[in-house]
C-alpha positions in Angstrom: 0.0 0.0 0.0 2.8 2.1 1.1 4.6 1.7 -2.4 1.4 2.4 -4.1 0.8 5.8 -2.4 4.7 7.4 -3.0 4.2 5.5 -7.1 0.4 8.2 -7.2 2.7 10.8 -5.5 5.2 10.6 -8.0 7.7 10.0 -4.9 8.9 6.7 -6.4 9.3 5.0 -9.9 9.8 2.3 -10.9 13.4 2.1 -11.7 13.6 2.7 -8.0 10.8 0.2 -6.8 12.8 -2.3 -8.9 16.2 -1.7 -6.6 14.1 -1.6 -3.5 13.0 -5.1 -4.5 16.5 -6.9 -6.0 19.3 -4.6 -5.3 22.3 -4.1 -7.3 22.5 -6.2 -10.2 25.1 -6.8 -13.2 29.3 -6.9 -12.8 30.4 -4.1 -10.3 34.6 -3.1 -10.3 34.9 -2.7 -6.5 37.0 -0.4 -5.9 39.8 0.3 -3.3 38.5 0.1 0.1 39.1 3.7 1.8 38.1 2.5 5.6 40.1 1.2 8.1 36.9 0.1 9.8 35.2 -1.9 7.1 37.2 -5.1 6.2 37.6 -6.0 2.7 33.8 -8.3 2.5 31.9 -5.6 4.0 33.3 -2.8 2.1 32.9 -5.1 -1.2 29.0 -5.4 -0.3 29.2 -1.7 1.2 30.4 -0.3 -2.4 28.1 -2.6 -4.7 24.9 -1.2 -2.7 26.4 2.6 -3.4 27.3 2.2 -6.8 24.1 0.7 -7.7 22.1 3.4 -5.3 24.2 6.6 -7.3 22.8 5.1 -10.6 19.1 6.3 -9.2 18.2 10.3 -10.0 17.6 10.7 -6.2 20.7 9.2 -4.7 23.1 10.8 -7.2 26.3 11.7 -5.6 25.5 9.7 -2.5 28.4 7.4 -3.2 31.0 10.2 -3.7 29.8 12.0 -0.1 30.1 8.4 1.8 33.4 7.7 0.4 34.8 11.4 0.8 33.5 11.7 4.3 33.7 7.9 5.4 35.6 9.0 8.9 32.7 11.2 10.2 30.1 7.6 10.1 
């Protein structure tokens, strides 16, 4: 119901309903993990999840800011 309310809103689309239901998808190039407090399996899942998320209008840049300001999280 939820997803039908932001879809009549024009809050969601479906590009975006189709991430929230399978996530990243296709070959991602991980690259270089910048943390010292992710180890290399998290970061690799960490990075998929934000290169896949900038690819949406709405997140754009998202993956940029968490990299560039991963000490403050």
């Amino acid at each position: 119901m939820t997803v039908k309310i932001l879809f009549g809103y024009n809050e969601m689309d479906g590009e975006q309903w189709r991430y929230f239901l399978a996530g990243p998808t296709g070959e991602i190039e991980i690259a270089k993990n910048p943390t010292d407090w992710l180890g290399e399996l998290e970061w690799a899942e960490t990075y998929k999840q934000l290169f896949a998320m900038s690819k949406l209008p709405i997140f754009e840049g998202f993956d940029k800011f968490f990299i560039q300001n991963h000490k403050q999280f």
